[in-house]
N, C-alpha and C positions, 0 to 999 in steps of 0.2 A: 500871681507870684509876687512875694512881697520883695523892693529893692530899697538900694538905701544909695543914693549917690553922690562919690565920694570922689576925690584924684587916684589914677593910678596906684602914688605914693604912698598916699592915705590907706586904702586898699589895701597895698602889700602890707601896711604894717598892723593894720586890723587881723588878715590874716595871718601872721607871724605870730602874733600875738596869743593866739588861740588855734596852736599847734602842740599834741605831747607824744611822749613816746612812753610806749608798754613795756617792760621787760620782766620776765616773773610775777606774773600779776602787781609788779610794781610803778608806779606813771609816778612820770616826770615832765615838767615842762621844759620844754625843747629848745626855744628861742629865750634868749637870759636876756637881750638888749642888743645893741647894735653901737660897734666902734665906727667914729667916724671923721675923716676930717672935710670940711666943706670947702669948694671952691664951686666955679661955674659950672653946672653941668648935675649940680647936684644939691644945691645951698637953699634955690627957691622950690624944688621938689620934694626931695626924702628929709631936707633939712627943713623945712617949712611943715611937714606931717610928724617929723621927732618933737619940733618945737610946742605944735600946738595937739596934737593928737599921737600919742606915742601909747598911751592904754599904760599896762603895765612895763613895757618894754624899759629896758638903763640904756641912757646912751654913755659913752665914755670915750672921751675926746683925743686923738691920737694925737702922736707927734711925726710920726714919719708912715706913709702905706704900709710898706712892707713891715714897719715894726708892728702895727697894731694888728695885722692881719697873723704874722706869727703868734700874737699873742692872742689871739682868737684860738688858732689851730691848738696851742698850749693850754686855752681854759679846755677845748675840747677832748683832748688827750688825757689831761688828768682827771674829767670826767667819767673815764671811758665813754667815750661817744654819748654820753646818755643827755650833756647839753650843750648848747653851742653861742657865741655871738655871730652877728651878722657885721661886714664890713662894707662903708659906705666909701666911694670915692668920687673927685673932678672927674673928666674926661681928660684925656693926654698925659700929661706927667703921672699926676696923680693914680689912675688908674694902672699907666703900667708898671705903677713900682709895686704894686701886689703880683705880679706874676710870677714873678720867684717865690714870694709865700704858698701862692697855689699848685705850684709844681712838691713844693714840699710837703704841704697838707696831701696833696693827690698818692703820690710816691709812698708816705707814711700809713694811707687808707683811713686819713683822718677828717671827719665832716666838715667842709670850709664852706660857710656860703658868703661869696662877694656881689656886692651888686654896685657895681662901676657905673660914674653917669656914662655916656653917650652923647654921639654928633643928635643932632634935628635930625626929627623922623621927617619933616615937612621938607627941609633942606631950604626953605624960604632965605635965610639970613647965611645960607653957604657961602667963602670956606668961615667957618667961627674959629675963634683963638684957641689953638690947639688940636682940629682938626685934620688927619689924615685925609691929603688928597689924590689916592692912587687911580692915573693916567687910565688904566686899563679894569677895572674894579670900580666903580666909584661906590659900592656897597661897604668896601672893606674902612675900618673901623678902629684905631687901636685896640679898642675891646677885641678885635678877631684873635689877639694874639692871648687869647686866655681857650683857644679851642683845645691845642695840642696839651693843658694841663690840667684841664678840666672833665671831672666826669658826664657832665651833665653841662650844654652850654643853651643859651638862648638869648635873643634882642626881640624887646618889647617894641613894637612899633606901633602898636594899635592901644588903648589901655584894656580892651575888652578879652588882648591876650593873653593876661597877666594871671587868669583865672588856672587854664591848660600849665601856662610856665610854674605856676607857685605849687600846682598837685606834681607835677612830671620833679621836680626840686626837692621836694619832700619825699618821693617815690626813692630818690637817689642818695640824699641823706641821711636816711633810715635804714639804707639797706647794706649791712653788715660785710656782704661779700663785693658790691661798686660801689662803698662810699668814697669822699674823695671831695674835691675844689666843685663845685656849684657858680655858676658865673651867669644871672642874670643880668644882663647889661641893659642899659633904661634910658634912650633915650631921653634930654632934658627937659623936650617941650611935651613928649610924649607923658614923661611925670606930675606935671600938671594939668592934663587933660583928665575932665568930669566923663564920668560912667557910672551907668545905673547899674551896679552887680546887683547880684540877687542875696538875698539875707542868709539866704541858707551858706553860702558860699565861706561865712564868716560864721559859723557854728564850729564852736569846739570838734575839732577832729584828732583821736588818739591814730598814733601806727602805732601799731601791733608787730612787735622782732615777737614772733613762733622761735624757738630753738629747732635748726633745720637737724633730722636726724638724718645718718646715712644708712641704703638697704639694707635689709639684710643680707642679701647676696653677697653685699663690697664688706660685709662687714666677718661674715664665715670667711671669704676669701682673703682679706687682712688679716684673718688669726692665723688660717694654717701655714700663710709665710711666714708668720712670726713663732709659730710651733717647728718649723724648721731650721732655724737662727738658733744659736746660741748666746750673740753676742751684741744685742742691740746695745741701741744709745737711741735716746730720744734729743729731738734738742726744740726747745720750748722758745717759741716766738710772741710776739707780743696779743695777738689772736689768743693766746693761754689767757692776758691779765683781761681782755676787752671782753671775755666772756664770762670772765668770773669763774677761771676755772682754778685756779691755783689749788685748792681742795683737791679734786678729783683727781688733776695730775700725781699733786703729793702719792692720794690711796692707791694710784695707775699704778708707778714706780714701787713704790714699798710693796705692793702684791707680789710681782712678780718679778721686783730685784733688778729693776731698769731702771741705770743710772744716766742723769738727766744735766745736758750741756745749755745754755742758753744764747739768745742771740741778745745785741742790744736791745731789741726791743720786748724782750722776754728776760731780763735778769732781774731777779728780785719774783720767780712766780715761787720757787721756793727759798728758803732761808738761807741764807751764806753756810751757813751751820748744816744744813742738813744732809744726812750720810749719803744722799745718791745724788747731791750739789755737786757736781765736778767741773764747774765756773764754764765760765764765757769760753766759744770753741769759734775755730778761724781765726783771718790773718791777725784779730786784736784778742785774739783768746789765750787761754794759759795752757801748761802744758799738760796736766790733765786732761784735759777734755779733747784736746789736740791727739795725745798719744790714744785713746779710747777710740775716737775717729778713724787715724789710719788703721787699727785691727779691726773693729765692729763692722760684721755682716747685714748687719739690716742699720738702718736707719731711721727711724719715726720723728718723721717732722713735724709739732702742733702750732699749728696758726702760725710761720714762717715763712715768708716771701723767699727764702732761700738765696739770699744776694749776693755776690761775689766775696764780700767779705765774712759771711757764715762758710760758704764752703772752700774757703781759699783757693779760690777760682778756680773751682771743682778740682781741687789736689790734695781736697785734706780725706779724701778714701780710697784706703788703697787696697783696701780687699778686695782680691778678682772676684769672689760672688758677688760683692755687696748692691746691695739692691735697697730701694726708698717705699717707703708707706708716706703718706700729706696727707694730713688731717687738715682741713682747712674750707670756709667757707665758701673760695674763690676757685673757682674751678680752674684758672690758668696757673693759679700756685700750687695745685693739686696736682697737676699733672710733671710740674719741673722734675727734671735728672730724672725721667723718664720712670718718675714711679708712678704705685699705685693710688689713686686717686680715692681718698674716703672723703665724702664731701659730705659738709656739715660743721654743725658749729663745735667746738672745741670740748665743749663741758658735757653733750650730749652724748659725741662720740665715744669718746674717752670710757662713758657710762656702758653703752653697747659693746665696745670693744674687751672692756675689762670683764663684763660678763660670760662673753664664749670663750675668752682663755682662763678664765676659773673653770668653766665648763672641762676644759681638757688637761686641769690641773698643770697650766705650765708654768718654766720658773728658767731664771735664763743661768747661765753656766760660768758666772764670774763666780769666783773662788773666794772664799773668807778671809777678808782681811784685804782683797787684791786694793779694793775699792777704797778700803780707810788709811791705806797705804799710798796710796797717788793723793788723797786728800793732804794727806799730813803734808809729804813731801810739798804738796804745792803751798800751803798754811805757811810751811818754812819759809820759803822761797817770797813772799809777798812780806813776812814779819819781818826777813833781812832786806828787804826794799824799801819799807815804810822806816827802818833803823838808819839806814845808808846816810854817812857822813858825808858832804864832800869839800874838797879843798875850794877851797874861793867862792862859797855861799850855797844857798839852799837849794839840794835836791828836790827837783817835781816829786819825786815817789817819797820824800820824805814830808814832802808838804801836804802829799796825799794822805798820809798816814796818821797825822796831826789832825787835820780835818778831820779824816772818817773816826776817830777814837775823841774827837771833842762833841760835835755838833749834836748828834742823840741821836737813834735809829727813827724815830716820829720824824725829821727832817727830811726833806725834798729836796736833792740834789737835780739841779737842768744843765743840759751840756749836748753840744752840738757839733763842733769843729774842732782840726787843730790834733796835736798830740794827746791832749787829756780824755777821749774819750777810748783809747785806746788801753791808758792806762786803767782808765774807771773800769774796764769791762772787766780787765783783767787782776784788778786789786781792791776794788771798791766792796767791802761787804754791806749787803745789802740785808736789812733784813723784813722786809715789807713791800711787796709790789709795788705802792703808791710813790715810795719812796724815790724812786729808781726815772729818770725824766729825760733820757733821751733820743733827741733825735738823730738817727743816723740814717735815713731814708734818702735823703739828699744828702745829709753832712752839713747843712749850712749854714757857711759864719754868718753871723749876727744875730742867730737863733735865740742863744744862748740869756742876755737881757731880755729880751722881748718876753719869750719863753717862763723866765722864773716869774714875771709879772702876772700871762696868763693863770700859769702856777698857783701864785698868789691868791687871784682872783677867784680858783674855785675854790681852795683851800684856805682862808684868811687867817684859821686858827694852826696853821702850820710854820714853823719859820722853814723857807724857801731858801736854797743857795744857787746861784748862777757862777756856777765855775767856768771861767772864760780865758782865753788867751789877750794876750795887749792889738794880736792883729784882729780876732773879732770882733773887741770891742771898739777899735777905732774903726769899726766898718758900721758898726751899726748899734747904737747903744741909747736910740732916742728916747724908747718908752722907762726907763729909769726916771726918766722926769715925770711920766704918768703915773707912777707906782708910787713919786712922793704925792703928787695931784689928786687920789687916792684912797690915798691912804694906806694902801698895802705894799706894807714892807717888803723887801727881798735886801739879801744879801749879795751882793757879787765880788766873787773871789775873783782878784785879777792876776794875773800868771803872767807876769811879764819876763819874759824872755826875748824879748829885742828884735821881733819878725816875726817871719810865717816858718819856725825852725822845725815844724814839724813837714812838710814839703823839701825843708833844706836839707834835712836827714832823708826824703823817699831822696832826692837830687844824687846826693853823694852816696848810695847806696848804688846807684847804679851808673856810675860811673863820671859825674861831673865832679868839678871842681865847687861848686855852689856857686849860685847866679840867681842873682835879686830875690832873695827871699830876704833877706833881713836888714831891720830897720838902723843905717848908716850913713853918714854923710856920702857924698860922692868925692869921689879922691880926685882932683884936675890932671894927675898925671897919667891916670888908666883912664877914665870916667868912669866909673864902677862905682857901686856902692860899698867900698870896699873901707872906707876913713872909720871914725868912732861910730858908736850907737849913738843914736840919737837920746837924750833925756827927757824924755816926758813926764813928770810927773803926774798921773794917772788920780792919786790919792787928793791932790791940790784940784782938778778938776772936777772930779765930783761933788766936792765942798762946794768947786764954785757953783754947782746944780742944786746946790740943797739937800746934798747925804750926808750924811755922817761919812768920814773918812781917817782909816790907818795907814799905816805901813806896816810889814814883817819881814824883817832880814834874816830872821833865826827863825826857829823851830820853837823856841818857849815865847818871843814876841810873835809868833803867827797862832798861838794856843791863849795868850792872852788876849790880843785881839779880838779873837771867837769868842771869847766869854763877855767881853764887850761887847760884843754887836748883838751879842743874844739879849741884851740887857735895853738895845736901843728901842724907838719906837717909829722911828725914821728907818728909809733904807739907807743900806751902808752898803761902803765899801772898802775891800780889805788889799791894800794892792802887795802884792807876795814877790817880788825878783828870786827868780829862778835862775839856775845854771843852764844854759842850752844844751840839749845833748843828754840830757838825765832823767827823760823819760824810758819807757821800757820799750821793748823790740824783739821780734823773732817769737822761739818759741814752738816750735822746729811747723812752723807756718811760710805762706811764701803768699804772695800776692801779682797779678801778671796786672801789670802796666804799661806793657809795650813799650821796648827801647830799640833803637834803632841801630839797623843791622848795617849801615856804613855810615862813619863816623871819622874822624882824623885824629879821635884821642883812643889811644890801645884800651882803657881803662871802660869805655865803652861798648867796645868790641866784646870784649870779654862777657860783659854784662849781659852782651846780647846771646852771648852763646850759653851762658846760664841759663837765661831765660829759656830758649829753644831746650836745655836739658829739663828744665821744670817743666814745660810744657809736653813733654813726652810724656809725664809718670798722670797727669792731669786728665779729666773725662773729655771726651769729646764735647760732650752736651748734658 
């Protein structure tokens, strides 16, 4: 047997390197390169096999864990899963500021592979700087805390391991229905230990994604519930865009006259524009697709995790029959709100299922016009929002509307937290899958830069926007320096509205006074953050980082700005001051938050007794 003997590190990255994936007789290479910031634990290992032996692989050099790691999950998402970076970290700090990325990547079902250093596998020089030392465990590891968010987890101890961990990693990256956060954790000393693998080991290996189809059985049995419905509604989740189904959905719905809600992660599989579009559904949905919900007897979920905020914490269906079909790869998403489970992939099914209901010529029982008539109505209602004046400076929905009628439909909006992505679901015309870049899986701030970078990254010939809030970005806005470092541009639209006013508005909705959400002096007489806003200038900042930077306080200087930035070759930034409070809301949606049922403000009380009434009309499960 022919060997070739290398480090660990080395090793891993020969084999990364010569990894692809299949889809439609199509191959791609799978591993793009590897983001990484170096410290102990990882500098004279994987950082020592980047330097001198890296093969084809790109390294690109982070600014904060968690930022580069989001932006890993962000090349991988606007890939559709089809390629990925690998993220390098220290031990301790370093490593566990990825684990909020990987809870996000994991949550969204997007490919994260991390490879964190690690304590001594020897333990010779224990405790090392940064080393957890638990009393009762001496195994455990900061790394352990990447278990709970990780689909796949493992610690190299031996380098001879590395073989079993890299195929079992690849096994889970590849696979459509458990992909997610990958976390081999490597040992420091263990990465520079020599082992003779064997040559084959490092031979090009394709995975092969089959498009899983479902039985025929599930697949007769899905039609004749649906031949007994009149009045479905599909609602199309991000599983539509990851399978390349937007096509067949389209032909699905126009067959047979099933109109089609989306979720965050599925807006944009059909065109803002097209007549069975009935926009974003749940608590950030519009009212179309909300009012079709509470009547619609069946439900058809495609590739939809079905999250509290799609189903409005199971309150947006209120038809006594109504009953669910899950199309979906995942068998645990298949089975939610206790429907019937077609398991397979998205583009497949769609294909089998539309064939047995042609088979029995069905066609569902919405009436002419009912359908172009809830569009308009809502067309209206988003035209007077994008219009909306208001006293004492720029409306968020009017700044929305500036934005989405400047930038071009070919543009990349990323958004993650905060009030705006509420809005986006429900105002944002999309008109291209690609287009469309959020994440709502977790929700999480600081997504949002990091994100349009990834963005960037796979897309270079696209201009990217990162529409953010002033509290995201002051949370996490590091890789903006790597996107000028670079070279690929992005834009970030900053929303300043002077806090986290979008928590300040759930606050006061159910019954507070508001309490520290927004960014203000502290008053010496209350102690509260109750004094002025604070003044940041946002737009002076990023100048001083190396971006081009605006300001827009109107609607015609935030539409000139846009044509400026379009023009730049640097990333910019557009900073927008918004009016608090003039985002959108409601939408005859409800959301359960849990408020508490004794309280010493009435206003509270109250709330909670709401709640208890929303939660009667609500599913159980």
């Amino acid at each position: 047997m022919d060997t070739i003997q290398l480090t660990m590190a080395q090793a891993l990255l020969k084999f990364l390197d010569n990894q692809y994936i299949s889809i439609d007789g199509q191959e791609t290479k799978f591993i793009a390169g590897v983001m990484g910031i170096f410290g102990h634990g990882n500098v004279t290992g994987i950082g020592e096999a980047l330097e001198r032996s890296p093969g084809s692989l790109v390294y690109v050099q982070g600014k904060n864990e968690q930022g580069m790691a989001h932006a890993a999950a962000a090349y991988a998402k606007q890939t559709n899963r089809r390629q990925i970076y690998a993220c390098t970290s220290s031990i301790g700090p370093g490593a566990l500021n990825m684990v909020t990325a990987a809870g996000t990547a994991t949550v969204n079902r997007i490919p994260l592979l991390l490879l964190p250093g690690d304590n001594f596998a020897s333990r010779q020089p224990d405790p090392v700087l940064q080393q957890l030392e638990a009393s009762h465990d001496y195994t455990i590891s900061a790394t352990d805390c990447f278990k709970p968010v990780s689909k796949y987890w493992d610690r190299i101890v031996r380098p001879e391991q590395l073989m079993t961990a890299a195929l079992n990693a690849m096994r889970v990256l590849t696979d459509p229905a458990e992909t997610g956060t990958v976390t081999l954790a490597l040992p420091q000393d263990v990465q520079a230990e020599a082992y003779d693998y064997p040559a084959a080991f490092f031979e090009k290996r394709v995975h092969y994604v089959d498009r899983q189809q479902s039985s025929a059985e599930a697949v007769q049995r899905a039609a004749a519930l649906i031949q007994a419905r009149k009045r479905p509604l599909i609602i199309a989740g991000g599983g539509v865009k990851y399978s390349l189904a937007t096509e067949e959905l389209a032909a699905f719905a126009e067959q047979f006259g099933i109109p089609v809600a989306e979720t965050q992660a599925g807006k944009g599989s059909l065109p803002w524009s097209h007549p069975l579009n009935v926009g974003g559904i749940g608590v950030t949905g519009g009212l179309a697709a909300n009012k079709l919900a509470k009547e619609a007897d069946l439900i058809i979920g495609v590739g939809t995790r079905l999250s509290d905020f799609t189903t409005a914490s199971k309150s947006a269906f209120l038809h006594p029959d109504a009953q669910f079909i899950n199309i979906n790869v995942n068998r645990m998403d298949g089975v939610k709100l206790d429907g019937a489970a077609l398991s397979g992939d998205a583009k497949a099914v769609l294909g089998q299922l539309g064939e047995a209901l042609q088979a029995v010529e069905y066609a569902s029982a919405f009436g002419e016009g009912e359908l172009a008539q809830l569009k308009t109505e809502w067309n209206n209602e988003v035209d007077r929002l994008y219009a909306l004046e208001w006293d004492g400076g720029l409306a968020q929905t009017r700044a929305l509307g500036v934005i989405n009628e400047t930038i071009g439909g070919d543009s990349v909006i990323v958004c993650a937290a905060g009030s705006l992505p509420g809005d986006l679901q429900r105002l944002w015309r999309a008109e291209q899958p690609a287009g469309y870049h959020m994440e709502y899986g977790f929700s999480c701030m600081g997504y949002e830069v990091s994100g349009a970078f990834g963005a960037a990254l796979a897309e270079p010939e696209r201009e990217v926007y990162a529409l953010v809030g002033d509290g995201s970005y002051l949370m996490l806005h590091s890789e903006l320096v790597t996107s000028l470092q670079e070279g690929r541009k992005i834009t970030v639209l900053l929303f300043d509205n002077h806090g986290y006013q979008c928590i300040h508005n759930l606050q006061r909705g159910h019954g507070s006074d508001g309490f520290g959400n927004e960014f203000r002096y502290r008053e010496p007489e209350t102690g509260r953050y109750t004094g002025q806003p604070l003044p940041i200038d946002f737009a002076a900042h990023a100048a001083s980082l190396g971006a081009a930077a605006y300001k827009a306080d109107t609607a015609e200087q935030l539409r000139e700005a846009l044509l400026k930035a379009k023009q730049e070759t640097r990333s910019t930034l557009i900073e927008i001051p918004v009016v608090p409070g003039t985002n959108t809301d409601g939408y005859e949606s409800w959301w359960n938050v849990g408020v508490p049922a004794v309280s010493e403000s009435e206003k509270v009380v109250k709330a909670h007794e709401a709640m208890n009434e929303q939660l009667s009309k609500a599913r159980a499960y």
